[in-house]
MIDRENFI-914219 format. One record per residue (C-alpha): z, y, x. Coordinates in steps of 0.001 Angstrom, whole numbers, padded with zeros to 6 digits, always signed. Last residue first. Layout:
# MIDRENFI-914219
ZYX/...
# end
This chain:
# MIDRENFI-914219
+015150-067814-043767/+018172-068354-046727/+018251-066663-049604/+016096-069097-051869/+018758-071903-050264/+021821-070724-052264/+020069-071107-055854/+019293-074719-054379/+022106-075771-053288/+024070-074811-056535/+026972-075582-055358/+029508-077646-057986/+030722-080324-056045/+030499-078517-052630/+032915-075786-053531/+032385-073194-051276/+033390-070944-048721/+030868-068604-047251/+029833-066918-043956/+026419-064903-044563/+024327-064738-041128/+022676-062046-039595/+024846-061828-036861/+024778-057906-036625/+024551-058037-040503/+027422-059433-041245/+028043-061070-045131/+031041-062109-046433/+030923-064248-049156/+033818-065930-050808/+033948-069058-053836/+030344-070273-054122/+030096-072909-056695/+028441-071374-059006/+026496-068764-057483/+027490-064829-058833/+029123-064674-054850/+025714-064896-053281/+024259-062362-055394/+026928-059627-054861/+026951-060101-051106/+023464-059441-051101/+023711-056421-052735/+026052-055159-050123/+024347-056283-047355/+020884-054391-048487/+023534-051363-048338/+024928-051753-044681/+021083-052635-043450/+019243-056181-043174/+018174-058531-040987/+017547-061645-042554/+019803-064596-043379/+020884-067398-042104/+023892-069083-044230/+026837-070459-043017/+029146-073101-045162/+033507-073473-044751/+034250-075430-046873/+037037-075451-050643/+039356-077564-051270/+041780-074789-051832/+045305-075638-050390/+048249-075783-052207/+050613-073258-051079/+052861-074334-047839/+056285-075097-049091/+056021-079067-048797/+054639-078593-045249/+057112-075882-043552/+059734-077916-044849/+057779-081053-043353/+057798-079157-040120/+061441-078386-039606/+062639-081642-040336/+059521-082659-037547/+061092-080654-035239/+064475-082639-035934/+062813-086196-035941/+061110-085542-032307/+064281-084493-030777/+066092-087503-032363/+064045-089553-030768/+064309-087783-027231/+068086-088049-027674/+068003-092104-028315/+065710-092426-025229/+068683-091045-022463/+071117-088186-022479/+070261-085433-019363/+066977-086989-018416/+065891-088348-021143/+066474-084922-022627/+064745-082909-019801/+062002-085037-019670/+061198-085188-023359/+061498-081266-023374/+059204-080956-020833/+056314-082948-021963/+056867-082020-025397/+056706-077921-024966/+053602-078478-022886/+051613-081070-025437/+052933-078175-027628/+050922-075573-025892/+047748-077572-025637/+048326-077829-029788/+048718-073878-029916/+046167-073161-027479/+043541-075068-029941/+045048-073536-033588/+044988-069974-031959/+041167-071087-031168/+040464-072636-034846/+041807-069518-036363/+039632-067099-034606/+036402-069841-034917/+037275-070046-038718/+037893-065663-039093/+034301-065421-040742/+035131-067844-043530/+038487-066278-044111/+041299-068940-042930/+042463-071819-045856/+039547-074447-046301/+038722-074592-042266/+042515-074834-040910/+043201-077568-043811/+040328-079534-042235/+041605-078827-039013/+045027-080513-039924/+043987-083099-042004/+042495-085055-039442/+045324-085134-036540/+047229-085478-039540/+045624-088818-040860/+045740-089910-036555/+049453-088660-036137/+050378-090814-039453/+048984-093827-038027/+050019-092988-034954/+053667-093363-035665/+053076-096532-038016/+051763-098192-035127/+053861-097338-032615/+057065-098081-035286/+055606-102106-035966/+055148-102062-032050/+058291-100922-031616/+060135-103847-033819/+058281-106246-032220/+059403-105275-028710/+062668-104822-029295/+064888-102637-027498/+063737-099127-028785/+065352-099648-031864/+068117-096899-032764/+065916-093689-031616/+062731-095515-032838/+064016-095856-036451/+064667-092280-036521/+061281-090977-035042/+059593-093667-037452/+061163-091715-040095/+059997-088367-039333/+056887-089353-038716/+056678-090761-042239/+057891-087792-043878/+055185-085818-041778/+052562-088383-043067/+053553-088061-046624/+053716-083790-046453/+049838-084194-045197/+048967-087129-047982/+051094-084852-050886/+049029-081992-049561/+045690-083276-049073/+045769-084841-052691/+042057-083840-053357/+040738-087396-054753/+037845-087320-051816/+040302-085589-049335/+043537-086786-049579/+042455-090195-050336/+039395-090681-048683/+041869-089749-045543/+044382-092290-046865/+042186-094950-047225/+040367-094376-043296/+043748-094011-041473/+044954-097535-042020/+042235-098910-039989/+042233-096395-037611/+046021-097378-037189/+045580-101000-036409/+042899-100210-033745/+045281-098341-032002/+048185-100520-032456/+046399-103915-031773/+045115-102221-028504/+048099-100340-027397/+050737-103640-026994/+048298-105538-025609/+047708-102452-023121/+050724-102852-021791/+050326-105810-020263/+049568-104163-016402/+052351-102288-016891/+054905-105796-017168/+056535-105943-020567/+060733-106450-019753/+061852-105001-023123/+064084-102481-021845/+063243-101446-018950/+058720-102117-018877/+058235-100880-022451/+061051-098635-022943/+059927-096804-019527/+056596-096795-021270/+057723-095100-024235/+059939-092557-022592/+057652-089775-020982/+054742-090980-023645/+056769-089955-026594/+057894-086440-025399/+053698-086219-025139/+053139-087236-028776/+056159-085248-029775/+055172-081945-028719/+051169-082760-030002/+052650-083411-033618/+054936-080244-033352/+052381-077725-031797/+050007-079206-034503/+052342-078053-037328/+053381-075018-036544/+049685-074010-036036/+049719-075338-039464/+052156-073074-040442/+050906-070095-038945/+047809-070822-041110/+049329-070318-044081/+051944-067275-042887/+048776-065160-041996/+049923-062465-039932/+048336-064383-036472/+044942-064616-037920/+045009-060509-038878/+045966-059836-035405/+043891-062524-033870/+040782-060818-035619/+039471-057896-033158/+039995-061103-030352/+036981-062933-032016/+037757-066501-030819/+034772-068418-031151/+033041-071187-033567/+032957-069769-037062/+032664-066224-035579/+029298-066470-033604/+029748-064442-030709/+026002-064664-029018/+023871-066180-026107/+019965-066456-026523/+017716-068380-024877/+020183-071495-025031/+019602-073745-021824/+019040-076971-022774/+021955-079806-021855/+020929-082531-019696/+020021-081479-016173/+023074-078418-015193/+025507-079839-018371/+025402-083463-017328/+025463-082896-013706/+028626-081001-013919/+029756-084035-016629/+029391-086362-013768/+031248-084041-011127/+034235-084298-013993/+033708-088382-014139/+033853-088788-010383/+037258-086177-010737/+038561-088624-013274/+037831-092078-011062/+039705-090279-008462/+042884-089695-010424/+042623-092966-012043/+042380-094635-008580/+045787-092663-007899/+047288-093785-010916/+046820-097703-009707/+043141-098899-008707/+042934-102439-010771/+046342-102053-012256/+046052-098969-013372/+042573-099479-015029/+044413-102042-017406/+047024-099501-018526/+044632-096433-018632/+042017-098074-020743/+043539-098778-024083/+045829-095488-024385/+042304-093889-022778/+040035-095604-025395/+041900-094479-028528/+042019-090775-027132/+038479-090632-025576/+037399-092138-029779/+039503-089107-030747/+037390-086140-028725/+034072-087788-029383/+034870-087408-033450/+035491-083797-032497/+032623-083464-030725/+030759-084672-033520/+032243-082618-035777/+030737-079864-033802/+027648-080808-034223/+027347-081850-038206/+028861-078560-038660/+026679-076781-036794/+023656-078146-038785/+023072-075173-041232/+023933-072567-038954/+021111-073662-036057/+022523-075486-032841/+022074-074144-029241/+024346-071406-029244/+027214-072867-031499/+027137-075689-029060/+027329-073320-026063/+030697-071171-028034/+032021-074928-028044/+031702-075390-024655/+032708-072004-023896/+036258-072726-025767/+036871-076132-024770/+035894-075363-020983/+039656-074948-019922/+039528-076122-016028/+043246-074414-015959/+043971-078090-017775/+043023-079922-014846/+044798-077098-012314/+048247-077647-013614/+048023-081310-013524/+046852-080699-009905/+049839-078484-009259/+052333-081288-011022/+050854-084173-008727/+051589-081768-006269/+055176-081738-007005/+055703-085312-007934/+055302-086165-004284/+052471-087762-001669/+049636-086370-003596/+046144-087188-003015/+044835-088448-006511/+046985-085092-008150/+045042-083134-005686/+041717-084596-005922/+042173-084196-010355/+043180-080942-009671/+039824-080565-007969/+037837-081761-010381/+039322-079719-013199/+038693-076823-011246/+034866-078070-010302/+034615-078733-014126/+036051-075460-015547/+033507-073761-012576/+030509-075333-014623/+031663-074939-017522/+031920-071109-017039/+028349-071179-015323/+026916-072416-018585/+028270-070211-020979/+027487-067642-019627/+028633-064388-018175/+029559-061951-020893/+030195-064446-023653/+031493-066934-021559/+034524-064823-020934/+035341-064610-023365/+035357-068611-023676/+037395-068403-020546/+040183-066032-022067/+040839-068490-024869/+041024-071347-022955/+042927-069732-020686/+046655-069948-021522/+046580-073193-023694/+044742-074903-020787/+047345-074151-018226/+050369-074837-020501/+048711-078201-021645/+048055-079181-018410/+051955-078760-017314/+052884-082115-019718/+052453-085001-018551/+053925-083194-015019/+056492-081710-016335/+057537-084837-018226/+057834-086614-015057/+059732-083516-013589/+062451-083496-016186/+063024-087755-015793/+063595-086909-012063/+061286-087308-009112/+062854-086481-005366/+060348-088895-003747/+057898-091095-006049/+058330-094231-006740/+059383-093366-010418/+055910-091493-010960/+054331-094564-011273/+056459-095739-014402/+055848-092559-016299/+052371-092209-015234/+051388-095055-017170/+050415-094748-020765/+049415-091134-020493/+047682-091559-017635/+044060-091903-019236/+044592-088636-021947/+043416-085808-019351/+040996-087966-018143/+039698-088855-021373/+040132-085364-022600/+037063-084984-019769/+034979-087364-020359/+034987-086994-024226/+034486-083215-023797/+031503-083841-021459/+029818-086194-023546/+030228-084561-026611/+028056-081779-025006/+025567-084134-024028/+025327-085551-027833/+025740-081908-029490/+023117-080602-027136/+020218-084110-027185/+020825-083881-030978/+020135-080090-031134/+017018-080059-029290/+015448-083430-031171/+015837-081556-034151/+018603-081738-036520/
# end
């Protein structure tokens, strides 16, 4: 990569980090300070978790279309300021209410899909990838820290100091993106980053990737239903103060990276993604069970915690991975964006649901909640075809006519090792899949400019 493209994918990982960070930060707390509030009930609370994933799901989509017309940089921008000011709201607010409109307007601030649309822009084909899985890697490590972070940063400044300390961090990431990131001189669709809206038709008729938008609309759903009721099982039942909650997160989090790494190599390196993905369902399934019957001990939930996001961190891997071998290599950035608005939209689905069931028939009934979708899911998991092991590679090419296309297509595809070709000349780029244990590289390479 050249110096260019490290300082974009860097500064752009940034910005994401900061800002799923503060989305992420009151997870592990706002249950407990929301209880002081006036008028609050259980179904609020998890309205409130969970209202920035409706916002975000909604426009995230729209917003990185609009990108493409007016920049990518301006949209950021005014995500930022939004996200900024929900964040003032939600640090001002005197009842659960407004904390739910500024909730509401941090996830309307939904940058995802320009930012990545700006990464695309300022990175050449053959070292996206390494880009954009850095943001992604950015986007887990804000997870781990924020489950860590957010209890002892409560009891320095409480949820409203978190509120504030988020909207610093969003006026940060403004300055990051006007002085830091470089300018692209050229702005583009580029179809294994962005939503092309000529393709959600043919996205959303695929039954294979339907499932795994299934699939992280369930593991997000239960992730936030888990947060309304896990720190209220924490503090009531087991007696753990908030501000020692975080000795309960730490050994957990860092456990479950831990166990993560063997079983990724596993499903991956040794292609067994599918008895690894149907596993890790099973397992969440199980722990779902055992933490409707045991959430009284403080032992025995740390043993299910960790076990739960062990199995949400290997899927929260697989599942993009599985996203990339299976959708058309010029639908990935389609597929990728209904996959996005369909995880904000189950953070959404969990938040309320997990409210409304504590509410109406206590922790037990928000377990079992979680267990039942994720029935459904592992039937959707163990019927799914076997997936392809097969990645998603872009190739720049030349300009060339309809015809010179054609030819080209032809050549690529008589590679070993290269499964699909499509070739568009607008972009002038060649999307492939292909096996990267038996690509000829080099064959590949002599048509590349």
């Amino acid at each position: 990569m050249t110096p260019i493209e490290k300082r974009a994918s860097t500064a752009l990982s940034g910005i994401m980090a900061l800002r799923m960070l503060g989305l992420f930060m009151i997870l592990p707390v706002f249950s407990l300070y929301a209880q002081q509030l006036p008028d609050v009930t259980p179904t609020l609370i998890g309205l409130a978790i969970g209202i920035y994933g409706l916002t975000q799901g909604l426009l995230q989509i729209p917003f990185g279309l609009l990108s493409d017309r007016i920049g990518r940089k301006p949209v950021i921008i005014g995500g930022l300021l939004i996200f900024a000011l929900g964040s003032v709201v939600a640090a001002q607010a005197q009842d659960i209410w407004m904390i739910i409109v500024g909730r509401g307007l941090q996830g309307a601030g939904a940058i995802a899909a320009a930012l990545m649309a700006l990464t695309a822009d300022l990175t050449r084909e053959e070292h996206r990838m390494k880009a954009m899985a850095t943001i992604g890697m950015s986007i887990g490590m804000a997870f781990l820290l924020a489950m860590i972070a957010g209890p002892i940063i409560n009891q320095w400044i409480g949820v409203p100091g978190i509120f504030w300390l988020i909207a610093a961090g969003a006026i940060g990431g403004i300055g990051i993106v006007i002085w830091v990131v470089p300018t692209p001189l050229h702005t583009r669709v580029h179809r294994d980053a962005e939503t092309v809206p000529a393709q959600l038709g043919q996205v959303l008729k695929d039954a294979q990737l339907l499932r795994l938008d299934v699939g992280i609309l369930t593991l997000h759903a239960q992730l936030t239903a888990l947060f309304v009721v896990f720190p209220l099982a924490l503090h009531n039942n087991v007696g753990l103060a908030v501000a020692e909650h975080w000795k309960v997160y730490l050994p957990v989090m860092l456990l479950s990276i831990i166990s993560l790494i063997p079983l990724v190599i596993y499903a991956e390196k040794y292609r067994h993604i599918k008895l690894v993905f149907s596993a890790m369902i099973a397992l969440l399934t199980v722990t779902s069970l055992a933490f409707s019957g045991f959430h009284n001990d403080l032992w025995v939930m740390g043993l299910l915690l960790w076990l739960f996001f062990t199995a949400f961190n290997v899927l929260e891997s697989i599942l993009p991975s599985l996203v990339s071998k299976i959708a058309p290599p010029d639908n990935k950035g389609t597929a990728m964006g209904m996959y996005s608005t369909s995880q904000f939209l189950g953070a959404f689905i969990g938040g309320l649901c997990g409210g409304w069931l504590y509410h109406h028939s206590g922790f037990a009934a928000v377990f079992w909640f979680c267990a039942g979708i994720n029935l459904i899911w592992l039937l959707l998991a163990v019927t799914m075809r076997q997936p392809t092991y097969f990645t998603s590679y872009l190739l720049k090419i030349a300009p060339m006519n309809t015809q010179e296309a054609t030819v080209l297509h032809q050549q690529l595809i008589a590679i070993e090792g290269v499964a699909q070709a499509v070739v568009i000349c607008e972009d002038e780029v060649a999307y492939l899949k292909i096996d990267s244990k038996k690509l000829n590289f080099s064959a590949l390479d002599a048509y590349s400019v």
